[in-house]
C-alpha positions in Angstrom: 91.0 -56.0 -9.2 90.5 -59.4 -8.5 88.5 -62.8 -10.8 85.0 -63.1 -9.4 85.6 -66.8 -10.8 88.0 -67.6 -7.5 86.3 -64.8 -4.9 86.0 -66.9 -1.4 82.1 -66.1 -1.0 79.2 -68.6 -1.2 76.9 -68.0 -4.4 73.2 -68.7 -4.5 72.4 -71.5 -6.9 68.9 -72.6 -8.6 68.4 -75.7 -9.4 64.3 -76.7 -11.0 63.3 -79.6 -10.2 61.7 -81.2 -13.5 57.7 -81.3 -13.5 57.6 -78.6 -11.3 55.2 -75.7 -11.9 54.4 -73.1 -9.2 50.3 -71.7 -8.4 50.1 -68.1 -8.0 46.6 -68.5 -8.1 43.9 -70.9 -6.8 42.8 -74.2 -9.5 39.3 -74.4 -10.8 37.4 -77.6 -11.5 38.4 -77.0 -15.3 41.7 -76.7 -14.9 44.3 -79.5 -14.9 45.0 -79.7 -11.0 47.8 -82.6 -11.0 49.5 -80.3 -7.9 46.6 -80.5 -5.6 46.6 -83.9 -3.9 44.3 -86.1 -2.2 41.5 -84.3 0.4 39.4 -86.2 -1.7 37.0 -87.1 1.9 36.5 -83.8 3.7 36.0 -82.2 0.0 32.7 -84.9 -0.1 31.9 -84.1 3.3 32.2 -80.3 3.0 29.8 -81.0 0.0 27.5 -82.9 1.7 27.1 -80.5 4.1 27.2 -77.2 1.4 24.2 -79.8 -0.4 22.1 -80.4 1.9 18.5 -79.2 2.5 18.1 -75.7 4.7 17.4 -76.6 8.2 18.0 -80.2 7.8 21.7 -80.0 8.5 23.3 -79.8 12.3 26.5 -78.3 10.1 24.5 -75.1 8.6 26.6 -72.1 9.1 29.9 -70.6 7.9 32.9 -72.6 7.7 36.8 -71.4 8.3 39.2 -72.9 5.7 42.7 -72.3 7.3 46.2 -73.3 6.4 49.5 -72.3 5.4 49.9 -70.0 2.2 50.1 -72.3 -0.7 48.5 -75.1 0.7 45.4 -74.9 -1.8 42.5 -73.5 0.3 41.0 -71.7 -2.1 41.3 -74.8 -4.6 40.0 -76.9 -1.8 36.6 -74.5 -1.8 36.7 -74.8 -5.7 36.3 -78.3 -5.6 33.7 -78.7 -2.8 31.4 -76.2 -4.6 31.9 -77.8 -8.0 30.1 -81.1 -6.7 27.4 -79.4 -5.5 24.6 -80.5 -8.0 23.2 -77.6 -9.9 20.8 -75.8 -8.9 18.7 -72.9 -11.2 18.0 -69.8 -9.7 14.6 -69.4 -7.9 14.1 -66.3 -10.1 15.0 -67.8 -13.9 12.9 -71.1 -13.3 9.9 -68.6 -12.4 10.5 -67.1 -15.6 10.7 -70.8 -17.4 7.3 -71.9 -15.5 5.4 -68.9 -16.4 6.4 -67.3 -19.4 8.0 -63.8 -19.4 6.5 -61.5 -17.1 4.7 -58.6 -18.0 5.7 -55.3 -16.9 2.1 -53.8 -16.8 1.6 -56.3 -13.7 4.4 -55.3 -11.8 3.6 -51.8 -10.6 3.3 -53.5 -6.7 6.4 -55.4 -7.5 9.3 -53.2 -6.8 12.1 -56.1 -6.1 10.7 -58.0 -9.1 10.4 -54.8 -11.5 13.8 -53.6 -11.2 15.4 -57.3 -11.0 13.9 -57.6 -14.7 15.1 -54.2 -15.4 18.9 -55.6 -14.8 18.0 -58.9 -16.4 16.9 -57.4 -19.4 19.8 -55.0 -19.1 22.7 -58.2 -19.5 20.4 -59.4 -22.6 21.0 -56.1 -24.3 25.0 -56.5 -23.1 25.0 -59.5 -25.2 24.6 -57.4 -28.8 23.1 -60.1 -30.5 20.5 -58.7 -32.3 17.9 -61.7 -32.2 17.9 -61.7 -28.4 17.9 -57.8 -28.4 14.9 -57.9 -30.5 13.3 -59.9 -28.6 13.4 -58.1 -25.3 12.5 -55.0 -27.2 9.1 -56.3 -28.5 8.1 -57.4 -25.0 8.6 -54.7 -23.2 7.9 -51.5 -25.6 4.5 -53.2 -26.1 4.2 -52.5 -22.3 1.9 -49.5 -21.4 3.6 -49.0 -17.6 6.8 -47.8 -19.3 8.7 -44.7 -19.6 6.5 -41.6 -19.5 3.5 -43.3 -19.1 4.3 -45.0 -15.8 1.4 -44.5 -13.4 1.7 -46.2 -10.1 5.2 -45.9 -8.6 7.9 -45.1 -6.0 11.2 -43.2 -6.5 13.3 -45.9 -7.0 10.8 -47.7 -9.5 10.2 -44.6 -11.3 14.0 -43.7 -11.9 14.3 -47.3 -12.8 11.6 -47.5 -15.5 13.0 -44.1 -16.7 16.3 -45.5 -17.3 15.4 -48.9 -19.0 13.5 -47.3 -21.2 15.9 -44.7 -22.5 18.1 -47.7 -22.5 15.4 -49.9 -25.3 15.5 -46.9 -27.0 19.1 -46.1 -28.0 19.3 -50.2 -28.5 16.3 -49.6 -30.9 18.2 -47.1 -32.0 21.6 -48.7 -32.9 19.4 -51.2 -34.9 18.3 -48.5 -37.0 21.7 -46.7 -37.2 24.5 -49.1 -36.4 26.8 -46.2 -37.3 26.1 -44.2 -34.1 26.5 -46.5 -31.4 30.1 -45.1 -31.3 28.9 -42.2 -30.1 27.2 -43.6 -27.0 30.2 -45.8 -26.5 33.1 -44.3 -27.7 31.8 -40.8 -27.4 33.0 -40.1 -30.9 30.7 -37.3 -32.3 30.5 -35.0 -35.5 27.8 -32.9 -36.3 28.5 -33.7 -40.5 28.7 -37.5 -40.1 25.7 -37.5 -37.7 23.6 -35.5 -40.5 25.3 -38.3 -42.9 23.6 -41.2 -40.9 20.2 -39.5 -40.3 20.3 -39.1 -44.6 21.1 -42.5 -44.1 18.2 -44.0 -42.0 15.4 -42.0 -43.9 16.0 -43.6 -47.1 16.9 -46.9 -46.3 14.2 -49.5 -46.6 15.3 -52.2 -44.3 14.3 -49.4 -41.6 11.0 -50.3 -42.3 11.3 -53.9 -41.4 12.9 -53.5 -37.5 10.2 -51.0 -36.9 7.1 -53.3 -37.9 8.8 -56.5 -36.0 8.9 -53.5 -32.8 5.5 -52.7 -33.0 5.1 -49.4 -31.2 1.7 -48.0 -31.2 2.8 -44.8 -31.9 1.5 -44.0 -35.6 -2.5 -42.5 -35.9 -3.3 -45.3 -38.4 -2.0 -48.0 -41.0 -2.8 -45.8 -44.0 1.2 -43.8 -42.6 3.8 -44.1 -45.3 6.4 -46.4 -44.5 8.7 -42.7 -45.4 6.4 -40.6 -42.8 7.0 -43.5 -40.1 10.5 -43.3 -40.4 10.6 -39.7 -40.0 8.0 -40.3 -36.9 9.7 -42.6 -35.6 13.2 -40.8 -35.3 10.9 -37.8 -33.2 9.8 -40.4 -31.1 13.1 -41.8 -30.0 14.5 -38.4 -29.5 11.9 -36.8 -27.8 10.5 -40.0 -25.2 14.7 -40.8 -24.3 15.3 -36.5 -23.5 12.5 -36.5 -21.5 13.2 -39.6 -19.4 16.7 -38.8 -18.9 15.4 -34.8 -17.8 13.1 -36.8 -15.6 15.9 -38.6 -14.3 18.0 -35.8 -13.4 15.0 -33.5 -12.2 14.3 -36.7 -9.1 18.1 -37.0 -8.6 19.0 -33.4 -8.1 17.0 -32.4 -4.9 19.0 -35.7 -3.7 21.7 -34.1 -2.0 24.8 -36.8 -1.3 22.2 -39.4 -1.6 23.7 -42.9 -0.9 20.3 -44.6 -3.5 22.9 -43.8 -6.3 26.4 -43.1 -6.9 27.5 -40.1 -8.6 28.8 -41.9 -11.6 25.5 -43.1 -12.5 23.9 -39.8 -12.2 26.6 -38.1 -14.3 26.0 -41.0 -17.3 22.4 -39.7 -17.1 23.8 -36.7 -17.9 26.3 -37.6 -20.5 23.3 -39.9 -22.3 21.5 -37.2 -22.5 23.8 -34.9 -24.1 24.1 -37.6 -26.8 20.9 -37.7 -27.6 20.9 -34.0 -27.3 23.3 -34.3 -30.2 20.9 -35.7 -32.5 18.2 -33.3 -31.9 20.4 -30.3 -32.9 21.1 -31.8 -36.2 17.0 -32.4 -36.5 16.5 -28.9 -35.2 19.3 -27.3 -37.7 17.4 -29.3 -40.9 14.1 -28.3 -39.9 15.7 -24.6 -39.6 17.4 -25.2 -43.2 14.0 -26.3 -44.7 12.4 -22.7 -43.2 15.2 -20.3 -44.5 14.6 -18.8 -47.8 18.1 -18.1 -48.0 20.3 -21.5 -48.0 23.3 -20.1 -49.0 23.0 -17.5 -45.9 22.2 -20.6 -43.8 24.6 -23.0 -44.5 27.6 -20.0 -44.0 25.6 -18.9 -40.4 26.0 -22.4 -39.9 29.4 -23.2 -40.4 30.0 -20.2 -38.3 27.8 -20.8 -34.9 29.7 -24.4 -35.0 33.1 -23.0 -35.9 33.9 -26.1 -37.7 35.9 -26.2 -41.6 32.7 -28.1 -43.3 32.7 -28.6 -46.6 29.8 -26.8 -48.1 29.2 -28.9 -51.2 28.6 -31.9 -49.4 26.4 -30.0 -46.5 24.3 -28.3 -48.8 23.7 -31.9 -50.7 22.7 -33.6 -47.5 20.7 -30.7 -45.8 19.2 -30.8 -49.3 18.6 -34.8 -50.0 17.1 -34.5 -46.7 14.7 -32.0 -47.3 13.6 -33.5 -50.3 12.4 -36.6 -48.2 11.0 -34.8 -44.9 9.1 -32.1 -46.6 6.3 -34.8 -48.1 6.3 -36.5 -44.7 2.1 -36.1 -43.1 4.4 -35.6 -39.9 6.3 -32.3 -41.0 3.1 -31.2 -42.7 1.3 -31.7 -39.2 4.1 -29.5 -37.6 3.5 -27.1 -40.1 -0.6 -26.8 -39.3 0.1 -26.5 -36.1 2.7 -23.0 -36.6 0.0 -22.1 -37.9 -2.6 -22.1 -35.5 -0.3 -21.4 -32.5 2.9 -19.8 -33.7 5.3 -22.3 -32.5 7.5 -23.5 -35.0 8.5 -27.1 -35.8 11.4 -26.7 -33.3 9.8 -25.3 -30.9 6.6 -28.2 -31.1 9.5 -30.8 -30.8 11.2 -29.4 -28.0 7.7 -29.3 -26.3 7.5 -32.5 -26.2 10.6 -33.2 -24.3 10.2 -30.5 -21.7 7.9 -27.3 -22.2 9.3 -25.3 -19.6 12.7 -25.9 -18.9 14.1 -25.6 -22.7 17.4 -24.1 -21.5 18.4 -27.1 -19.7 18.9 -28.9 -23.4 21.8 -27.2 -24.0 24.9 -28.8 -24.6 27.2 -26.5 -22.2 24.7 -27.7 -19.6 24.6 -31.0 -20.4 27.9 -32.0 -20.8 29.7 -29.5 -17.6 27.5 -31.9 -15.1 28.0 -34.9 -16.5 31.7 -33.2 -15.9 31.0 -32.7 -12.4 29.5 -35.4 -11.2 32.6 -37.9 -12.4 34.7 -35.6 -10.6 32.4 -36.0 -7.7 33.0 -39.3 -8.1 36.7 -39.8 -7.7 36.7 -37.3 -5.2 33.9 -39.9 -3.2 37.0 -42.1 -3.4 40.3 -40.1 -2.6 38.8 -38.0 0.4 37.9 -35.4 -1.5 35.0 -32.5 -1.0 32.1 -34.7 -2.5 33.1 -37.2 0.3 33.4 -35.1 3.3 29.9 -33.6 2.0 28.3 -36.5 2.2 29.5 -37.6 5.6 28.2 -34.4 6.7 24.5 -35.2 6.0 24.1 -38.9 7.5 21.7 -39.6 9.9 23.0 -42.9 11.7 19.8 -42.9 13.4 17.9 -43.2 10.0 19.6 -45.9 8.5 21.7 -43.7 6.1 24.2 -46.2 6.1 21.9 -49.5 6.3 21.1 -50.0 2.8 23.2 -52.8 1.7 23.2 -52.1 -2.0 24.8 -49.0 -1.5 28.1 -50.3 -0.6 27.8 -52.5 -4.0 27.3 -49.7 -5.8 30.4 -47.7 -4.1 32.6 -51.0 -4.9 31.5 -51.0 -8.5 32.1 -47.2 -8.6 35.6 -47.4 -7.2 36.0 -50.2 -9.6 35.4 -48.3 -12.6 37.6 -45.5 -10.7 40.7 -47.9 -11.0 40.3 -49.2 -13.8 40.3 -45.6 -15.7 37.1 -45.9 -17.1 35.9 -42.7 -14.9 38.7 -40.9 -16.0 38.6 -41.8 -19.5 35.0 -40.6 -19.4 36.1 -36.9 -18.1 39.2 -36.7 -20.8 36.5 -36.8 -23.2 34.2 -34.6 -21.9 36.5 -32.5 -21.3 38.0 -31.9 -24.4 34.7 -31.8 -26.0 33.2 -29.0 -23.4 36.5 -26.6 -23.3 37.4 -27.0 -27.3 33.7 -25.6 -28.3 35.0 -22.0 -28.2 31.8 -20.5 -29.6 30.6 -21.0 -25.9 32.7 -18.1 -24.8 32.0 -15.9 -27.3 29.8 -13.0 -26.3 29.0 -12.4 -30.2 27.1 -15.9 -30.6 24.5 -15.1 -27.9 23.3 -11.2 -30.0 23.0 -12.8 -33.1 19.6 -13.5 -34.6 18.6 -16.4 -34.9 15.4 -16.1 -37.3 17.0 -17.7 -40.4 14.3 -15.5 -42.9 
C-alpha cells in the first residue's frame, strides 16, 4: 500500500476566482448583467435597424449573430430588442379603437373569428372571475354561436363549436366551483356530483351569475328564480353535448387530417364524457322521481354502478332533490309532453342533444376514444401506426403539408407528449374505463330498465 499524500502524480486543483459567477443561460434586460460588457454601439445600431419603418431601411432582412459559445449572443439580441420602443399589436389596438367586436359580424371573418376565439380563450385562462364574466356576457348574448351558427366553413364551425362548450363549462364552474376538478383533474364520483347539483338548486347566489349572463333562454320573466335554475342546468348540459357530438361527428370522416392533432380531438372526446357525467346523474333523479318504488331504486342503483353508497345519505339527496325539481314549470312541461308523445323526461332531454344517435352518449364510448386518440397521439410522435397512417394519405401535390399551423400544432402536441401531460391524461382514463366492471357484465345489458 502506499500514502496518496506523497504519490509522484500531478493533482488537478480549483482555484475560484472571487466575483466570479458562470451563465448557463442567456441575460435578459431585467436581470443584473454586470458579466456582459460593452457592445454598447452595434446593440444601438442593430436597434436602429430592428426600429425602423418597413421598407425604409437598406438593412431589412435577417441578421446572423455568430461567435464563440459563451460570448453572449443571445444576451446581445436581448438587449437590441429591449430598446426597441414598444409597439401594440395591430390586432389589440383595433380592439381599443373600436370597442369589442361582435361575433354576429364576423361570419365572413374567418382569421378574425377564430383569433377572438383564442383571445377570449387566454381571458378565461386567467380564472379571475370579473374578467371571465365579462367575456361571457359579450359573447353568449351573440346569436351566431354554438348551435345556432348559420353562415360558416369547417374550420369556423368546429371553432364556434368549441368556444362555446368552452363559456359553458366556465359558466358552469361559476355556478359550481366544486366541479371544475372534474374537468381538470378528472376527479369524478357519481355521489359527490349528485351532492353539488343538491347544491346549485337551492343556493340563491345562483340566481345572481345567471341574471348578470343574460341568456335568452327562459319563455318569460314571470319563471321562478327555482325553475330557472333547474332550466338552466338542462341548458348547459344539453347545448355543450351537442356541440362537442357536433365536433366529433366533422372530425371523424377526417381521416389523418393534418387541420388538427389527435390530442385535440380526443379532449373533445374526454369533455364530453364529463359533461356526459352530469347528465347521468340528471337522468338517474329524473328516473328516481318516476319509480314508485324508491327503496327498489336506490338498491338497482347501487347495483348497475357497483359502488358501496351509503343509502341513507342517497336516499336524502335523491329525495331533497325531488322536493325542489318536482314544482319546477320546466319538469311539469316534460311531464305534458310524455303525455302527449310518450317520451319520457329522459328521453325529451336526450333529444335535445342528439335524436338519433343516443348510443353514442355512453360513457364506454366516450371515454375508449378519448383513449384512442391520445394513444394516436404519442404514437404520431414515436413512429408509431397513427404516424405511418398518415404519411400514407398525403398528397404533396395538394398542399397536405403546406399549412403552416399544422406544424405548431404538432410542436405543441409533442410538447404536451414530453412533458407527461398526454400520458397523464390516458393513466386516468384508463383506470376509469377498465375499473367500471359492470361494462363487461352480460347481466347489466337483460335487465329492465322500467323502474315501475
Amino acid at each position: 500500500m502506499f500514502n496518496e499524500r506523497y504519490f509522484s502524480n500531478l493533482h488537478n486543483m480549483i482555484i475560484p476566482l472571487y466575483g466570479f459567477n458562470h451563465y448557463h443561460s442567456a441575460s435578459n434586460c431585467e436581470e443584473n448583467t454586470e458579466g456582459f460588457i460593452g457592445r454598447d454601439s452595434i446593440i444601438d445600431k442593430l436597434s436602429a435597424w430592428l426600429d425602423a419603418p418597413k421598407g425604409k431601411t437598406a438593412y431589412s432582412g435577417a441578421y446572423l449573430i455568430t461567435g464563440y459559445r459563451g460570448m453572449g449572443k443571445s444576451s446581445f439580441v436581448h438587449k437590441a430588442v429591449a430598446k426597441l420602443s414598444p409597439k401594440p399589436h395591430g390586432f389589440i389596438e383595433k380592439i381599443r379603437r373600436f370597442g369589442k367586436p361582435n361575433l354576429d359580424n364576423l361570419s365572413n371573418s374567418t382569421d378574425i373569428e377564430i383569433i377572438l376565439y383564442k383571445y377570449y380563450h387566454i381571458c378565461f385562462l386567467s380564472r379571475r372571475e370579473s374578467i371571465i364574466m365579462d367575456v361571457l356576457k359579450h359573447t353568449l348574448s351573440a346569436r351566431q354561436l354554438g348551435c345556432d351558427k348559420i353562415i360558416s366553413s369547417l374550420v369556423q364551425n368546429i371553432q364556434n363549436l368549441r368556444f362555446k362548450e368552452e363559456a359553458n363549462e366556465q359558466t358552469l364552474f361559476l355556478l359550481m366551483p366544486s366541479y371544475r376538478k372534474a374537468f381538470v383533474k378528472g376527479e369524478r364520483n357519481l355521489l359527490d356530483t349528485l351532492q353539488i347539483i343538491d347544491k346549485y338548486l337551492h343556493n340563491f347566489n345562483s340566481d345572481i351569475i345567471i341574471n348578470q349572463i343574460g341568456l335568452d333562454i327562459f319563455k318569460d320573466n314571470s319563471t321562478s328564480n327555482a325553475d330557472k335554475r333547474f332550466q338552466f342546468l338542462i341548458y348547459l348540459i344539453t347545448d355543450s353535448l351537442f356541440c362537442l357530438n357536433k365536433v366529433t361527428d366533422i372530425l371523424s370522416p377526417l381521416y389523418s387530417t393534418t387541420l388538427y392533432t389527435n390530442m385535440y380531438i380526443g379532449e373533445c372526446y374526454e369533455r364530453e364524457f364529463v359533461w356526459n357525467h352530469i347528465l347521468i346523474v340528471l337522468r338517474e333523479v329524473l328516473y328516481y322521481m318516476q319509480s314508485k318504488d324508491k327503496l327498489a331504486f336506490i338498491n338497482g342503483f347501487q347495483q348497475r354502478y357497483k359502488y358501496k353508497f351509503d343509502e341513507s345519505r342517497i336516499s336524502y339527496l335523491f329525495s331533497h332533490i325531488e322536493k325542489f325539481v318536482k314544482d319546477c314549470g320546466t319538469y311539469k312541461e316534460l311531464l305534458a309532453k310524455q303525455e302527449n308523445t310518450g317520451k319520457d323526461p329522459v328521453e325529451s332531454i336526450y333529444d335535445k342533444v342528439c335524436p338519433s344517435s343516443h348510443r353514442y352518449l355512453t360513457s364506454s364510448y366516450l371515454i375508449g376514444n378519448a383513449v384512442d386518440f391520445y394513444h394516436n397521439a404519442v404514437e404520431m410522435h414515436t413512429c408509431g401506426k397513427a404516424y405511418k397512417e398518415m404519411m400514407s394519405t398525403l398528397y404533396f401535390l395538394e398542399d397536405d403539408l403546406f399549412n403552416n399551423s399544422c406544424y405548431f400544432k404538432f410542436a405543441t402536441e409533442l410538447y404536451c407528449l414530453n412533458n407527461g401531460y398526454i400520458q397523464g391524461k390516458i393513466n386516468k382514463l384508463e383506470k376509469t374505463y377498465y375499473c367500471n366492471k359492470a361494462l363487461f357484465n352480460i347481466d347489466n345489458y337483460l335487465n329492465d330498465k322500467n323502474y315501475e
